[in-house]
C-alpha positions as MATLAB code, in Angstrom:
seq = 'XXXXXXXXXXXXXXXXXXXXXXXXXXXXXXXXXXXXXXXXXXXXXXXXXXXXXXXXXXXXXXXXXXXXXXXXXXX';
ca = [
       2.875  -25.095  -56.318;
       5.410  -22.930  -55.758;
       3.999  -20.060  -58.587;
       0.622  -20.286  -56.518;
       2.880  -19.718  -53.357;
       4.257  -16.594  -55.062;
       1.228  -15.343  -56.359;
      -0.293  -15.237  -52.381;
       2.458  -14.065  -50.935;
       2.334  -11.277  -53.439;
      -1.838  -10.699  -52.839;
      -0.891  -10.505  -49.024;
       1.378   -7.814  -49.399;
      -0.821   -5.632  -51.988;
      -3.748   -5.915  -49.054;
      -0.916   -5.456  -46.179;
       0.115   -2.163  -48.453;
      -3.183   -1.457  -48.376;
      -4.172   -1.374  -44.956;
      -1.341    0.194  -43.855;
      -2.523    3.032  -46.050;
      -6.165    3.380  -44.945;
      -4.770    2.884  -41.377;
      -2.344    6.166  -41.498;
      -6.023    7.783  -43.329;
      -7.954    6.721  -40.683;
      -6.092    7.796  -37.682;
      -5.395   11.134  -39.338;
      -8.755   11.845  -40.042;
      -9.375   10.455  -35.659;
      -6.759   12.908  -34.500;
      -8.201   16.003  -36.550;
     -11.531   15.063  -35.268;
     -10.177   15.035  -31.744;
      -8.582   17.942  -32.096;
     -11.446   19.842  -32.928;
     -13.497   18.831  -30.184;
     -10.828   19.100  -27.629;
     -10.580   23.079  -28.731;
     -14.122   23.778  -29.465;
     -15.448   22.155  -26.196;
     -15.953   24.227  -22.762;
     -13.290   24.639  -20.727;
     -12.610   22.892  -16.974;
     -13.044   25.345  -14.414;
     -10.288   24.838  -11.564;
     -12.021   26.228   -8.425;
     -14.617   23.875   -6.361;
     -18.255   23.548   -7.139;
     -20.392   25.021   -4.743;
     -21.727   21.798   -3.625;
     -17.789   20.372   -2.108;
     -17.249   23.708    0.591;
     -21.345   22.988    1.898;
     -20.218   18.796    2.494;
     -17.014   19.601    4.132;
     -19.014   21.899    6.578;
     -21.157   19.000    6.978;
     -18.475   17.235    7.938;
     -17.372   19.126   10.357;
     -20.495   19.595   11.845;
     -21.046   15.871   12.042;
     -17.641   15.136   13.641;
     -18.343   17.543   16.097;
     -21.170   16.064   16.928;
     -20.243   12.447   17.632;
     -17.057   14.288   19.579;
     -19.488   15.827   22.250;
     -21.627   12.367   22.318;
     -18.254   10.447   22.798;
     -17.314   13.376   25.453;
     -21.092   12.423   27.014;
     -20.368    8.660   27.154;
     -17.086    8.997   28.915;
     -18.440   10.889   31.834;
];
């Protein structure tokens, strides 16, 4: 009993040993990966799209509007 006992606990750490190994493989092989896309890929441009300055003008227009129908209500 106890030899059998020995002989698992020593099978569980060969496979723990193991899979500690592929893991370190596996996540170096991830970040390289990553790291190549991250460079090769397009860069983010910073300013606005064109689409965000023509809504905010929208916007503005629209408040505007409801300001002069409020304005119309009131009097």
């Amino acid at each position: 009993m106890t030899k059998a006992g020995i002989m698992e606990e020593m099978i569980s750490d060969a496979f723990n040993i193991g899979n500690e190994e592929l893991e370190e493989e596996a996540e170096l092989e991830v970040n390289k990966i990553m790291d190549e896309i991250l460079t090769s890929g397009p860069s983010v441009s910073t300013t606005n799209p064109l689409g965000t300055e023509q809504v905010e003008v929208e916007e503005k227009e629209d408040d505007s509007e409801l300001l002069s129908r409020l304005n119309a209500l009131k009097s």
